[in-house]
C-alpha positions in Angstrom: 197.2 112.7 309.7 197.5 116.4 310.7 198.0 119.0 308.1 198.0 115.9 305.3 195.8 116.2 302.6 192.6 113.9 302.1 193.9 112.6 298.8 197.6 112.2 299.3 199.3 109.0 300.0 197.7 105.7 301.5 194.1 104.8 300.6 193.8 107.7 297.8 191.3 105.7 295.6 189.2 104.3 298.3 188.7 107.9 300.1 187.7 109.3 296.8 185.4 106.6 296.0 183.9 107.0 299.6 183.5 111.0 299.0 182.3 109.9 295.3 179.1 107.7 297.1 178.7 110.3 299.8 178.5 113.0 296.8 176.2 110.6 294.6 174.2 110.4 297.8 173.2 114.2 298.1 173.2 115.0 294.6 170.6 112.2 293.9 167.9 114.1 294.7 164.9 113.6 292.1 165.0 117.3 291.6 161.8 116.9 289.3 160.0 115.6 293.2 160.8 118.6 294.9 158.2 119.5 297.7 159.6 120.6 300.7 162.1 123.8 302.0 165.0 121.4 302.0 164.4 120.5 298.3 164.1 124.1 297.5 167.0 125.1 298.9 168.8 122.2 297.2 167.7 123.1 293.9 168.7 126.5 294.5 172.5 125.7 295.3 172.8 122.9 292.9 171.8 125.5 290.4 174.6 128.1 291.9 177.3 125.7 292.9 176.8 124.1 289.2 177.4 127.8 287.6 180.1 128.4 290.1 181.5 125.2 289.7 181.6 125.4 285.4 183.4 129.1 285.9 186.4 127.2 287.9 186.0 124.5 285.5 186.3 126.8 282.5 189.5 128.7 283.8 191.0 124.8 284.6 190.8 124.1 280.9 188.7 121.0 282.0 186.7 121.6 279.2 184.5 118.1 279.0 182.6 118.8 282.2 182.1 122.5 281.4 178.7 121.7 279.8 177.6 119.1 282.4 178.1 121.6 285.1 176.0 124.4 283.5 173.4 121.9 281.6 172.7 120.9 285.8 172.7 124.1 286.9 170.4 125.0 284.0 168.0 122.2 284.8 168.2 122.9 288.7 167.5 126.4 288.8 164.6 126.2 286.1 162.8 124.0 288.0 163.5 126.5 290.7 162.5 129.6 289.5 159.6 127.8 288.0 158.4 126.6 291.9 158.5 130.2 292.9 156.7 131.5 290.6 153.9 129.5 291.0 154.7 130.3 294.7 155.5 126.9 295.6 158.6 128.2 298.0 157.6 130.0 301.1 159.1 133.6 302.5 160.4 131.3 305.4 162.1 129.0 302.8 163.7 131.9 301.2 165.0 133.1 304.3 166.1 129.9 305.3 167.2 127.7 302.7 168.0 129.8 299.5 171.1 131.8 299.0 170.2 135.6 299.9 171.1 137.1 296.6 169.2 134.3 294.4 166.1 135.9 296.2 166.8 139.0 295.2 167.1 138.6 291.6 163.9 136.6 292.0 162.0 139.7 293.5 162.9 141.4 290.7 162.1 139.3 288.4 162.3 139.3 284.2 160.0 138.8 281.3 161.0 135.0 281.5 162.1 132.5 283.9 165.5 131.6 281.5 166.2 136.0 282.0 165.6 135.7 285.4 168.1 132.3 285.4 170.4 133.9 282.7 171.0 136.9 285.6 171.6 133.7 288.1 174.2 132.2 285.9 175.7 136.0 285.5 176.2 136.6 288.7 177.2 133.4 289.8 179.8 133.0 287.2 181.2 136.6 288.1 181.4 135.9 291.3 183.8 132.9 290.7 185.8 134.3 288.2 186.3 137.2 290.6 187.6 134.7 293.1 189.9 133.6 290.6 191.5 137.2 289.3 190.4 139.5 292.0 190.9 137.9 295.5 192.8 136.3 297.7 191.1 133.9 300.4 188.3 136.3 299.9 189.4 139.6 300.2 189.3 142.0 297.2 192.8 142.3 296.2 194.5 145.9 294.9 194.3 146.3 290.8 198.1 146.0 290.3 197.8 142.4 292.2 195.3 140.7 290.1 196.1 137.6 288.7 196.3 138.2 284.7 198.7 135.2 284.3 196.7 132.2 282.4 198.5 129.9 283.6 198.6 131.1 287.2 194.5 131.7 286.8 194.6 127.9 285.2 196.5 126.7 288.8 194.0 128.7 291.2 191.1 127.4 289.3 191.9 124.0 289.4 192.6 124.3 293.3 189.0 126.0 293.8 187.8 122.9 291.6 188.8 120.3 293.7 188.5 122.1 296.8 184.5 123.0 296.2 184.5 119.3 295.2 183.0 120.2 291.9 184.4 116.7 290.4 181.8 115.1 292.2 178.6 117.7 291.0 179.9 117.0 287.8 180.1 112.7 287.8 177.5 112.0 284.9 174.9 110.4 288.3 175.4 113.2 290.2 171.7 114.8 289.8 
């Protein structure tokens, strides 16, 4: 089983229906009972992995669960910001639990919580589209390499999908 995919031959539908449940599982979080640093930290990655997740989605041309991904992300990281604000998430949870540069644009803050999440959604979307066009297996890649092809974006975008396991933030139960 070395070097073969997860999804490829035997047993293909019951392995994704077992990484389906195990998704369902974490993403079932009541995110409207969040009380504790792990449920912090889970809003604030379901809200960056949703936005990330809707930028590969976007570029797959899987346009039906474009709006699901971002609607979550939306609903997620309002919740979120709205918690910290009313300093409901502690310095250690922030330097434990939530993604370094969601803190940042938390500390500097906005005239409303949907600016501060708008700036969330910007650079979490950048970031992923950047993945897409700029870099290879993370490194920045020279101008003149850049992918610029749609249909080659389309391919990368697709593979980022299903490898970030997005299909399963974006099941309809997933929350």
């Amino acid at each position: 089983m070395v070097g073969r995919p997860f999804f490829k031959g035997k047993g293909n539908k019951m392995r994704k229906t077992i990484l389906i449940l195990m998704a369902a599982l974490v993403f079932s979080h009541p995110s409207s009972k969040a009380s504790s640093t792990t449920d912090y930290g889970h809003l604030s990655k379901i809200t960056l992995e949703s936005f990330r997740c809707g930028t590969y989605a976007t570029y797959a041309h899987k346009k039906e669960v474009v709006p699901i991904l971002y609607e979550r992300g939306i609903e997620a990281g309002r919740e979120f910001i709205k918690a910290a604000r009313n300093g409901k998430v502690t310095d250690k949870e922030f330097q434990s639990a939530i993604p370094m540069f969601m803190g940042w644009i938390l500390q500097e803050g906005g005239p409303s919580d949907d600016f501060i999440l708008g700036r969330v959604f910007e650079q979490s979307t950048s970031m992923a589209a950047e993945s897409i066009i700029k870099k290879d297996k993370g490194r920045l890649l020279p101008v003149d390499k850049w992918v610029l092809d749609s249909d080659l974006q389309k391919s990368i975008a697709l593979n980022k999908y299903e490898d970030g396991n997005c299909w399963a933030l974006a099941q309809p139960d997933a929350k």
